[in-house]
GUROTI-632929 format. One record per atom (N, C-alpha, C): residue in one letter; x, y, z negated. Coordinates in pm, whole numbers, padded with zeros to 5 digits, always signed. Each point is the difference from the previous one (the first is absolute). Layout:
AXYZ...
END
This chain:
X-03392-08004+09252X+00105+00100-00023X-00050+00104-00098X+00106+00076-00098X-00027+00068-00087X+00074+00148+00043X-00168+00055+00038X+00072+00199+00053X+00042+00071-00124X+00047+00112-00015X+00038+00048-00113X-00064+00136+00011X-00073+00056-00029X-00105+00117-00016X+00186+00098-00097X+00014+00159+00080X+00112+00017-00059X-00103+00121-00143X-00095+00000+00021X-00078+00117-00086X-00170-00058-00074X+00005-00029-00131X-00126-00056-00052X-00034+00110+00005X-00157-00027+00042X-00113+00105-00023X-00016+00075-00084X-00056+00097-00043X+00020+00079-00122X-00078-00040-00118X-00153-00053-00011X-00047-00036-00055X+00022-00144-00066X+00068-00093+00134X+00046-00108-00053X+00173-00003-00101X+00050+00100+00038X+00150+00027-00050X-00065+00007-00140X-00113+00118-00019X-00005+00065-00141X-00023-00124-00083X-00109-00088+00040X-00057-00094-00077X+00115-00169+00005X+00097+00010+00070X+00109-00095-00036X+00097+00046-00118X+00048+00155+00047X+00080+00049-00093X-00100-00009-00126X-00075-00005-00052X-00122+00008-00141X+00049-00146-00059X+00000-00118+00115X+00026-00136-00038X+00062-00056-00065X+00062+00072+00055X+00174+00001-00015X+00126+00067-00076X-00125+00090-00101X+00055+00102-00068X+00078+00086+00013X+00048+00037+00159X+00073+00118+00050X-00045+00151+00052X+00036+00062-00012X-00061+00119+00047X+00094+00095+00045X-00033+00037+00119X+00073+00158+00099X+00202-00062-00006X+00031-00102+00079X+00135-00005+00049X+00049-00126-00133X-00027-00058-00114X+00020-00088-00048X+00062-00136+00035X+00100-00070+00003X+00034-00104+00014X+00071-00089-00141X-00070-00088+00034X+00070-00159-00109X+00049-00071+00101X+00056-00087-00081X+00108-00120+00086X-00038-00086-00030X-00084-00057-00144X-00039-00105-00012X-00139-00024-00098X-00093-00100+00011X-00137+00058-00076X+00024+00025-00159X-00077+00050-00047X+00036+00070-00127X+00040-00127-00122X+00077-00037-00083X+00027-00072-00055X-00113-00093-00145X-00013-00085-00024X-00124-00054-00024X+00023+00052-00174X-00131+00034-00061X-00025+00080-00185X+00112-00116-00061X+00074-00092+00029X+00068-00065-00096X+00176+00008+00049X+00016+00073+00088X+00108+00033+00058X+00073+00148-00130X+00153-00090-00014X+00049+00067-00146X+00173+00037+00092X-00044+00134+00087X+00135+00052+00051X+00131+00014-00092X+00007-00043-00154X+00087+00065-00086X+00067-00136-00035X-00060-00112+00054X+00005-00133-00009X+00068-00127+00092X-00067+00133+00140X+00038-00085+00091X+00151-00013+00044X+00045-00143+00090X+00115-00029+00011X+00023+00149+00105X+00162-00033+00024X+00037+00083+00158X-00023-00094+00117X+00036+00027+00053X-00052-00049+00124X+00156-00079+00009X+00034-00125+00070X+00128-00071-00022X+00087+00063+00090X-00007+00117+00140X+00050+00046+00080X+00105+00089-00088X-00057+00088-00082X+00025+00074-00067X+00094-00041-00138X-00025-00113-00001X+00110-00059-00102X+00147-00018+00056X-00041-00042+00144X+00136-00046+00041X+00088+00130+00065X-00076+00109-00064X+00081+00106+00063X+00100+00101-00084X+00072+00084+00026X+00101+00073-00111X-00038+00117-00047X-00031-00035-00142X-00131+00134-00021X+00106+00100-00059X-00018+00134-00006X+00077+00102+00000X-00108+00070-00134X+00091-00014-00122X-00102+00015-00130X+00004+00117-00018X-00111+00111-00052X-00005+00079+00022X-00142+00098-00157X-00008+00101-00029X-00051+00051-00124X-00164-00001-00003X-00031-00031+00149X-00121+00006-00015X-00086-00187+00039X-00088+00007-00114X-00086-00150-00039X-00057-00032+00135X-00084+00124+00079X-00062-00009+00078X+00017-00100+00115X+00118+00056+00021X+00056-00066+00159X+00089-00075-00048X+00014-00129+00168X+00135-00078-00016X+00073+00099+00135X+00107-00023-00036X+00131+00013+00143X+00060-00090-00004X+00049-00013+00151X+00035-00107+00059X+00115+00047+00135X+00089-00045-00034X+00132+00043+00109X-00066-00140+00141X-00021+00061+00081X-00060-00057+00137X+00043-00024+00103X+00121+00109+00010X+00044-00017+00132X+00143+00088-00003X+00076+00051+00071X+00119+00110-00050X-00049+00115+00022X+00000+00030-00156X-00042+00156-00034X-00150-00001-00009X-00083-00074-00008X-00129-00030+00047X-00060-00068-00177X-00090+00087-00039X-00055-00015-00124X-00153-00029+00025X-00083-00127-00033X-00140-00017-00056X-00017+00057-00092X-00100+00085-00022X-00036+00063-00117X-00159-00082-00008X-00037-00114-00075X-00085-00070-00032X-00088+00037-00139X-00135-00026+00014X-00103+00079-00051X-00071-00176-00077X+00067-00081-00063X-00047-00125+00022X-00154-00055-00109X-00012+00146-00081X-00103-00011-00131X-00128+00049+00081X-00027+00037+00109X-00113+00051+00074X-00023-00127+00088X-00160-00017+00016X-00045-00102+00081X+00040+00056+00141X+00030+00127+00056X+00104+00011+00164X+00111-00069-00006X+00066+00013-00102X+00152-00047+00020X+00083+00066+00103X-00034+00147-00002X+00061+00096+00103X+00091-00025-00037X+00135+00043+00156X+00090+00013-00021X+00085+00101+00087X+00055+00093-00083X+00069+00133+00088X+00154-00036+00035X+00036+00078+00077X+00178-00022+00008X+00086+00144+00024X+00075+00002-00068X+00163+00097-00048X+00086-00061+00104X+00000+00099+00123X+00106-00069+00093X+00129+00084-00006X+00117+00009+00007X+00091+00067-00054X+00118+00006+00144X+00077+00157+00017X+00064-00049+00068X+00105+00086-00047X+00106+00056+00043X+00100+00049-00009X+00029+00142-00066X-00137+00049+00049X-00002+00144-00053X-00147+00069-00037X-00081-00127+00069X-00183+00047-00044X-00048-00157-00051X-00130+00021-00071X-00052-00096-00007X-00143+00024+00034X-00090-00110+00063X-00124+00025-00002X-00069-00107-00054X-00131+00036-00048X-00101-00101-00113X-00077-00006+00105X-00042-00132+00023X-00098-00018+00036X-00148-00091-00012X-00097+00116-00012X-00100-00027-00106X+00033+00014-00183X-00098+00070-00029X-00038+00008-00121X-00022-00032-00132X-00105-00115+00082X-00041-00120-00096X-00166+00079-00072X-00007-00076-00124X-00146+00038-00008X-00029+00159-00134X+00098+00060-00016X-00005+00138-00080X-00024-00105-00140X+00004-00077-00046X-00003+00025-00169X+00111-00020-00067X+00116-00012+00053X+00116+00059-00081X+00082+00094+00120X+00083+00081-00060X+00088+00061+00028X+00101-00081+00066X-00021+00013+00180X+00063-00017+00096X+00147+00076+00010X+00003+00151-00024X+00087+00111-00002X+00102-00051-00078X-00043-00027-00140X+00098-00058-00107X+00077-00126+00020X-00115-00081+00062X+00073-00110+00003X+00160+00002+00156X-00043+00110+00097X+00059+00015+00106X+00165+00051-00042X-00055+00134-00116X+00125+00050-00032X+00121-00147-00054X-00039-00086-00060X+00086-00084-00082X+00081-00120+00128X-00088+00052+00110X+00088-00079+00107X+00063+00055+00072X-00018+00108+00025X+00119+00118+00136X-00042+00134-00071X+00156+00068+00028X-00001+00171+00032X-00060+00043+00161X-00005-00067+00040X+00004+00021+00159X-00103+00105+00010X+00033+00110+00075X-00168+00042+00044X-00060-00105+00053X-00131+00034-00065X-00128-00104+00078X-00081+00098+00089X-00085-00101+00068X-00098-00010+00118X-00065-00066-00018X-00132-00005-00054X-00128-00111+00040X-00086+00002+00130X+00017-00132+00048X-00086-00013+00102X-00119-00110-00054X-00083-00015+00047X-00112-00113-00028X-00001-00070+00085X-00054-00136-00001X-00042-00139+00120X-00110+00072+00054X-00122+00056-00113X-00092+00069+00036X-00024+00021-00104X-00187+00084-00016X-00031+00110-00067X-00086-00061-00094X-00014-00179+00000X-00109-00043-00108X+00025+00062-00104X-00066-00002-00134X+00005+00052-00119X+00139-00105-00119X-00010-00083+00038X+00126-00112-00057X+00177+00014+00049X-00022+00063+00131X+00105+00045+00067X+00055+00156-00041X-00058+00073-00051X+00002+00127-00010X+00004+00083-00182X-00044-00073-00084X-00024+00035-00109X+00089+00092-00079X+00149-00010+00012X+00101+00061-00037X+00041+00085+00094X-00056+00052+00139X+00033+00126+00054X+00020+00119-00035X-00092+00028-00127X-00052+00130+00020X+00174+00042-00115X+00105-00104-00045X+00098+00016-00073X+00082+00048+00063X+00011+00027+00085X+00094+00005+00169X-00050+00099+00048X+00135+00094+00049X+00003+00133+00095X+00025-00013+00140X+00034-00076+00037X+00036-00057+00129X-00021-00148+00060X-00159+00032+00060X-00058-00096+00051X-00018+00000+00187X+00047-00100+00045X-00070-00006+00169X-00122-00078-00007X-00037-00006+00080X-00141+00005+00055X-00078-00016+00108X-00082-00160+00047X-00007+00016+00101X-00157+00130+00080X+00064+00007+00085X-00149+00137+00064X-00115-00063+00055X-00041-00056-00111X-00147-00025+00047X-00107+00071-00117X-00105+00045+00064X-00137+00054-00134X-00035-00123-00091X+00043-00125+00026X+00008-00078-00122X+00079+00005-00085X+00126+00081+00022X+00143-00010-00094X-00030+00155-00064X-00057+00107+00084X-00064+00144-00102X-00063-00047-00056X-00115-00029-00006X-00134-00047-00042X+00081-00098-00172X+00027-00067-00001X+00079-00097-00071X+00074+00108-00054X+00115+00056-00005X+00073+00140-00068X-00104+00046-00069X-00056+00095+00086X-00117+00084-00058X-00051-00004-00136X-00042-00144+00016X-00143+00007-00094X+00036-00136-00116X+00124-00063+00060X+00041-00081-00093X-00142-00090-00013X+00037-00148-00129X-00130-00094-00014X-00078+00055-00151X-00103+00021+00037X-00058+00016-00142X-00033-00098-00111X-00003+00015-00110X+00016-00062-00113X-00090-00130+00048X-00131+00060+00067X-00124-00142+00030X+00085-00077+00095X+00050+00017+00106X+00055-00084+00047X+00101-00116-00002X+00087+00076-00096X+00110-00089-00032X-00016-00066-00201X-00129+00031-00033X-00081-00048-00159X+00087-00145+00019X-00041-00061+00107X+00033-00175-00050X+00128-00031+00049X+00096+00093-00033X+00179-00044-00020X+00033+00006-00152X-00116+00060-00046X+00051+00001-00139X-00101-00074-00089X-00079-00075+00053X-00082-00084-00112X+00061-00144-00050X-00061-00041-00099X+00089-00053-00135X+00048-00156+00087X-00093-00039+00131X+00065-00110+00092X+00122+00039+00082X-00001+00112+00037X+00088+00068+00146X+00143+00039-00062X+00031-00002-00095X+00137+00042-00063X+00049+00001-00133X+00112-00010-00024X+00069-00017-00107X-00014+00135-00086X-00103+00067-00060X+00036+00131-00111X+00102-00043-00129X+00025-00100-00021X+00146-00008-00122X+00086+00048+00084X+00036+00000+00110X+00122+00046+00069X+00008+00133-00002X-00131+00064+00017X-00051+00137-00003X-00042+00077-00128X+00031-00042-00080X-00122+00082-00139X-00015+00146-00036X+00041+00084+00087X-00041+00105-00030X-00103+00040+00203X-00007-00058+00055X-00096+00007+00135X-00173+00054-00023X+00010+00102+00015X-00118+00027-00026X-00092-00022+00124X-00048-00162-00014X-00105-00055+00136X-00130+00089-00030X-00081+00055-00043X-00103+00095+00039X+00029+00086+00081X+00129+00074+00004X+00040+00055+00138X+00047+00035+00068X+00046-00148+00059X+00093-00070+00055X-00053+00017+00112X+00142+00093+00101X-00078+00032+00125X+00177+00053+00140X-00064+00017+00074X+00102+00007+00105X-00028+00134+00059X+00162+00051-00060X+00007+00114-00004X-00010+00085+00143X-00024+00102+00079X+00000+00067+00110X+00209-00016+00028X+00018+00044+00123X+00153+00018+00004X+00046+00103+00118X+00075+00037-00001X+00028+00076+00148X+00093-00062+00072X-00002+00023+00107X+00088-00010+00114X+00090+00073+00022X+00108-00018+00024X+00081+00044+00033X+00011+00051+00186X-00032-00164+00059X+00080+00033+00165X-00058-00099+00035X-00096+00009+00067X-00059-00102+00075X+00087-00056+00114X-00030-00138+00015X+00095-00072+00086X-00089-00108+00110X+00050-00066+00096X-00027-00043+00123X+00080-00140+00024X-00082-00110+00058X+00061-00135+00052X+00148+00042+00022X+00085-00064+00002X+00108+00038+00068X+00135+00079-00096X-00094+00003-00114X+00112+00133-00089X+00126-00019-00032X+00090-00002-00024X+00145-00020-00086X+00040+00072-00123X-00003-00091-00129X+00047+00047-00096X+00155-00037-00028X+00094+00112+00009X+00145-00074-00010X+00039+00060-00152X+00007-00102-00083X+00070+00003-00120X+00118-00006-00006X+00081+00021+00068X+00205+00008+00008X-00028-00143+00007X+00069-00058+00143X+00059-00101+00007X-00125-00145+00009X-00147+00056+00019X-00049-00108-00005X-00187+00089+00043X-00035-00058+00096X-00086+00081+00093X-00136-00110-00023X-00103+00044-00039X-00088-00040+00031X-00121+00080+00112X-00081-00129+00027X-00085+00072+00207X-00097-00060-00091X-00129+00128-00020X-00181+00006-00034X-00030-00052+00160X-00084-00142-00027X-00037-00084+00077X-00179+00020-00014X-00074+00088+00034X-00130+00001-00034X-00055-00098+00067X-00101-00062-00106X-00032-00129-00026X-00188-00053-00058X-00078+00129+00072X-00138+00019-00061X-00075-00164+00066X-00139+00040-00115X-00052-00156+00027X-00056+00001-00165X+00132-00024-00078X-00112+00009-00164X-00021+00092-00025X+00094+00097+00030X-00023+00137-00031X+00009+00106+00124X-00062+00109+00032X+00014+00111+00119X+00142+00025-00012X+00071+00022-00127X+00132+00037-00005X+00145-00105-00010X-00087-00130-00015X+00145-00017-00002X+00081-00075+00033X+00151-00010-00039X+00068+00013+00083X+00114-00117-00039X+00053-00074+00071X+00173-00036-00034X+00134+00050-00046X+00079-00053-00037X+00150+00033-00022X+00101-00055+00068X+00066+00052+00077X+00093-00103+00055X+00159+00041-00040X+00079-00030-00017X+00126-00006-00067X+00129-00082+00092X-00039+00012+00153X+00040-00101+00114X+00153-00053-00039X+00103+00103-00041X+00116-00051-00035X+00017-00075-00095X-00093-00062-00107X+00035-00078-00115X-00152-00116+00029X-00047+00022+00102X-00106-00107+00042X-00134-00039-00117X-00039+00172-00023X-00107-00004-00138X-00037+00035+00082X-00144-00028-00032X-00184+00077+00045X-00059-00039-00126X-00084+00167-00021X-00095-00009-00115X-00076+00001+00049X-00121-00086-00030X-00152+00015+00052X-00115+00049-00033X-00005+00057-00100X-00106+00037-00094X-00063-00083-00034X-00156+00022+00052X-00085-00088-00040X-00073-00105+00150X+00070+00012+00120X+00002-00078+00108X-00002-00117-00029X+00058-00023-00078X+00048-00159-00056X+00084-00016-00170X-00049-00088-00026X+00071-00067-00143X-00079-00133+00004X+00035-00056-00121X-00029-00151-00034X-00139+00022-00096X-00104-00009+00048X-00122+00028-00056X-00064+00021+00107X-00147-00013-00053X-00099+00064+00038X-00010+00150+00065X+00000+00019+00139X+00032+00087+00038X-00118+00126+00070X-00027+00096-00084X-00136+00065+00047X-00057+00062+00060X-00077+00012+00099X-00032+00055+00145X-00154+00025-00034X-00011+00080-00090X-00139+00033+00024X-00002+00156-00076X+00081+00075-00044X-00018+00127-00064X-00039+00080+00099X-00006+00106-00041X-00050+00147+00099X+00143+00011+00096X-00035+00016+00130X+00108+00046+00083X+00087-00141+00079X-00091-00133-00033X+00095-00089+00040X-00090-00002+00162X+00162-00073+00034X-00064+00025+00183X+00058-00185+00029X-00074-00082+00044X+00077-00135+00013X+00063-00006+00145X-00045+00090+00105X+00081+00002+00111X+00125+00037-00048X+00018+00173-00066X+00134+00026-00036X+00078-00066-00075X-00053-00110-00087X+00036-00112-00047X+00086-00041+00066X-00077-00079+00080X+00030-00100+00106X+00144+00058+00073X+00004+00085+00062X+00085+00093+00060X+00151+00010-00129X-00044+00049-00097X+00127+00021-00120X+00019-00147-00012X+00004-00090-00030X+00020-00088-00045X+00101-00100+00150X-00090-00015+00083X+00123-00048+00118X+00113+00105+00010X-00052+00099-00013X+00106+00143+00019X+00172-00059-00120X-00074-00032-00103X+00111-00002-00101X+00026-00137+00020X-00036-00103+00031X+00064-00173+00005X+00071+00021+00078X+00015+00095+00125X+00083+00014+00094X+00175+00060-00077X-00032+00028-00090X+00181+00056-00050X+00015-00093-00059X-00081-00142-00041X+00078-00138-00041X+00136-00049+00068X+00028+00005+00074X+00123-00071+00020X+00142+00114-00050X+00004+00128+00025X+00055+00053-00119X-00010+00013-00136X-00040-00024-00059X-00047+00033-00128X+00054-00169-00103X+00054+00012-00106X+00057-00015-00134X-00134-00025-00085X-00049+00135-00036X-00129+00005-00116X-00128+00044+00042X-00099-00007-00055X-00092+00076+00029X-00067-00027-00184X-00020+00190+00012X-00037+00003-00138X-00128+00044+00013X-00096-00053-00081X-00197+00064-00024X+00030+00067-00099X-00114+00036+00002X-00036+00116-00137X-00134-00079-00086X+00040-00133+00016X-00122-00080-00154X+00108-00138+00011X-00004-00017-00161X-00022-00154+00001X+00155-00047-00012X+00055-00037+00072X+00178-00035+00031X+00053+00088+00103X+00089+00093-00089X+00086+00075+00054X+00076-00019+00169X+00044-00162-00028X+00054-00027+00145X-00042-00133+00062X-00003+00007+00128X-00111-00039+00098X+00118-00076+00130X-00022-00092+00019X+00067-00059+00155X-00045+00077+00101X+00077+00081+00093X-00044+00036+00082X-00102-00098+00094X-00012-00104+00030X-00059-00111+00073X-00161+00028-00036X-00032+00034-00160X-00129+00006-00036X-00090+00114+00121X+00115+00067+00024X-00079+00166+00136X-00054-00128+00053X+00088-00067+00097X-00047-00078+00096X-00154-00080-00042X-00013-00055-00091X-00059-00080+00000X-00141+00061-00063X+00005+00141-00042X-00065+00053-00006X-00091+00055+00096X+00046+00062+00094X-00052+00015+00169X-00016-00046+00011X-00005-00196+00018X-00035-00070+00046X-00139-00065-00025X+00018+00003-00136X-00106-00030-00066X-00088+00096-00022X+00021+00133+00014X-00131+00092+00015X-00071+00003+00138X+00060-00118+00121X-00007+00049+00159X-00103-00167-00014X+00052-00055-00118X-00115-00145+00036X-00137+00077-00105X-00018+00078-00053X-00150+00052-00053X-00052+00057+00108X+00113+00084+00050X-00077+00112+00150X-00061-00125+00109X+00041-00087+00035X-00035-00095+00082X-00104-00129-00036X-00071+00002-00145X-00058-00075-00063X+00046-00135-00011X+00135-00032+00047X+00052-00126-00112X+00008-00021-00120X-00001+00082-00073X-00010+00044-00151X-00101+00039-00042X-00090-00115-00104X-00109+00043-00033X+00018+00051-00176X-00057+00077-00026X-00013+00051-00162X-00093-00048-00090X-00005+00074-00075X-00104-00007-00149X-00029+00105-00063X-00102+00002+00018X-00099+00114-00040X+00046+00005-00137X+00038+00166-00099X+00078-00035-00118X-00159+00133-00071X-00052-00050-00104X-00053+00091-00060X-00011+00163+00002X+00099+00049+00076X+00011+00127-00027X+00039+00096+00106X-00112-00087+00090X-00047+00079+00093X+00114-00040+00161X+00077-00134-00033X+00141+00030+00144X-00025-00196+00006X+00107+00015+00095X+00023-00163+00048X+00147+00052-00038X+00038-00178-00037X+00125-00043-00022X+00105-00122+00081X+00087+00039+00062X+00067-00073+00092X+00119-00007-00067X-00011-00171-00053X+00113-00026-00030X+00143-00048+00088X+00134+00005+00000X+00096-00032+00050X+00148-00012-00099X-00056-00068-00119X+00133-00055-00059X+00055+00130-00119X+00119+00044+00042X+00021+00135-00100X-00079+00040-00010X-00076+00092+00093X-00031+00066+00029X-00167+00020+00081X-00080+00113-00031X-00117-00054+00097X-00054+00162+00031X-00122+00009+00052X-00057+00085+00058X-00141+00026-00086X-00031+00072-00050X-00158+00030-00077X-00021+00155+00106X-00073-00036+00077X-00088+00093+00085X-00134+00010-00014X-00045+00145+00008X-00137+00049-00042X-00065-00078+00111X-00131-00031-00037X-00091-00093+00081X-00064+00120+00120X+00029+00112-00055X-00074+00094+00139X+00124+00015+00082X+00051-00022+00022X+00139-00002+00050X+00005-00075+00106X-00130-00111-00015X+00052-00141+00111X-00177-00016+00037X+00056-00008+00110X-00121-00028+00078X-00056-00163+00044X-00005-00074-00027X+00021-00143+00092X-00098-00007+00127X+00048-00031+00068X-00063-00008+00150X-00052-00113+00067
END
C-alpha cells in the first residue's frame, strides 16, 4: 500500500523544488516542452477545433462559446494551455481565473461583456492569477496561501521559463518584454468560504472548496444548468501533485467530493488543455487515484524528480516524497 505523507520535509521539498525548477508555490501541468518544440507552429488541439470560437482583437487568446453564456478564454501559444472562463449572467458577470499575465486579460474581457465583473480564481498558482492585478473586484479564498500569493505575486525567477524561446509563441506577442516578465501582486477584495454564492441575476453559482493541488482551491458549481468548473483537480493531461502546498489526502477527499455531483452535471470544465470534459472523467478520476493509494497502480519514475501514473486521458505525476511504499 501507498501512504501519502500530506507535508515533504523541508530540506527534501527545497531540493525537489531545485529539480524541478520550481520555487516558493509554483505549479506546471506538464514537463517543460522539449528545445525543438515551435509553439507558433503548433497545431490546436482538435477539441478546440470542434468548438465555436468567438473571434476577437486580441492574437493572444482563443474564445470559445462553451456552454450558455459560458466563454473559454484559451491561452493555446503557451506550453500550460491555461484556460480561464467569462461566465455571464443577467446582470453580473464573473471571470474565472486569469490566465498567465502576458497579454491583456482586462482588454480582452471588455470586448465580451459590459457586465460588472468579479474575479474569482480555481486557485492562487501563478498561471491562474496573472491578469488579476487588472481587476478591482476580486474574491478570495481565506487561506495564508491565497495572502501570501496576493502579496508578493511570482517573481520574474520563477515564472523565467513561460517565456523561453521553447515555452511560447513571442510572434503572437512582439512587443512582451520576457526579461521582466513577472506576476504582478493583486488585492483582494472579500475573502470568501466553502459554501459561498455568487448570484449573477438569474444564474447562481456555489464555491465548492476543493484543496489537494492547491491549499486554496476550489470548484464552481452552476447546479441549475449542470456546469462544474474544476480548476486544476482535473483536465485531460498530466495532472500535478507535487508543488508547494499539495496535500494528497485533501486530494483524495476533493476529488470523491466532486465525482459525487456527476449524476447532475451536463459539463465539467478544467482550466488546461480542452475546455470541456464528460462529467464521467470526475468518476474515473477518483477511482483511479484510489487504485495508486492502494498500490494497484504502479508508476514510473519520470526524470524530474516524481512518478507517473498513467490512466488514458489523463494521469497523475506525483512528487516521489509524497509516497511512501510500504
Amino acid at each position: 500500500m501507498i501512504h501519502f505523507y500530506k507535508r515533504i520535509p523541508f530540506i527534501k521539498f527545497l531540493t525537489f523544488i531545485a529539480i524541478v525548477f520550481f520555487i516558493n508555490s509554483c505549479s506546471n501541468k506538464k514537463p517543460m516542452p522539449s528545445s525543438t518544440t515551435n509553439w507558433c507552429d503548433k497545431e490546436l488541439r482538435p477539441e478546440l477545433k470542434a468548438l465555436k470560437e468567438i473571434k476577437t482583437d486580441r492574437d493572444w487568446f482563443k474564445v470559445y462559446l462553451v456552454g450558455d453564456s459560458v466563454y473559454a478564454i484559451v491561452e493555446p501559444y503557451n506550453f500550460q494551455e491555461v484556460i480561464s472562463y467569462l461566465i455571464l449572467g443577467k446582470e453580473k458577470a464573473l471571470l474565472f481565473d486569469t490566465g498567465m499575465g502576458l497579454d491583456s486579460m482586462s482588454a480582452l474581457v471588455k470586448e465580451l461583456t459590459t457586465l460588472p465583473l468579479t474575479v474569482l480564481n480555481s486557485h492562487t498558482h501563478f498561471d491562474h492569477v496573472g491578469g488579476n492585478h487588472e481587476f478591482d473586484n476580486i474574491l478570495a479564498m481565506n487561506t495564508d496561501f491565497t495572502r501570501k500569493n496576493a502579496l508578493q505575486g511570482y517573481a520574474h525567477d520563477i515564472v523565467k521559463e513561460e517565456v523561453q524561446p521553447d515555452a511560447f509563441c513571442l510572434q503572437r506577442l512582439p512587443k512582451r518584454d520576457t526579461a521582466n516578465y513577472k506576476i504582478k501582486p493583486f488585492a483582494i477584495t472579500r475573502f470568501i468560504n466553502d459554501g459561498y454564492e455568487i448570484n449573477l441575476g438569474d444564474r447562481t453559482l456555489k464555491v465548492i472548496a476543493a484543496p489537494g493541488h492547491a491549499p486554496d482551491a476550489i470548484a464552481l458549481l452552476d447546479e441549475k444548468s449542470g456546469y462544474l468548473w474544476v480548476g486544476d483537480s482535473f483536465y485531460e493531461g498530466p495532472i500535478w501533485l507535487f508543488a508547494e502546498g499539495t496535500d494528497l489526502a485533501a486530494y483524495e477527499k476533493s476529488i470523491e467530493k466532486l465525482s459525487s455531483f456527476v449524476p447532475k452535471l451536463k459539463i465539467v470544465f478544467p482550466a488546461h488543455n480542452n475546455p470541456v470534459t464528460d462529467p464521467k472523467e470526475l468518476t474515473d478520476t477518483y477511482h483511479a487515484f484510489m487504485e495508486i493509494k492502494n498500490g494497484s497502480k504502479k508508476g514510473k519514475a519520470t526524470e524530474d524528480g516524481a512518478v507517473l501514473f498513467e490512466f488514458g486521458k489523463f494521469s497523475f505525476l506525483i512528487g516521489k516524497n509524497y509516497l511512501n511504499d510500504k
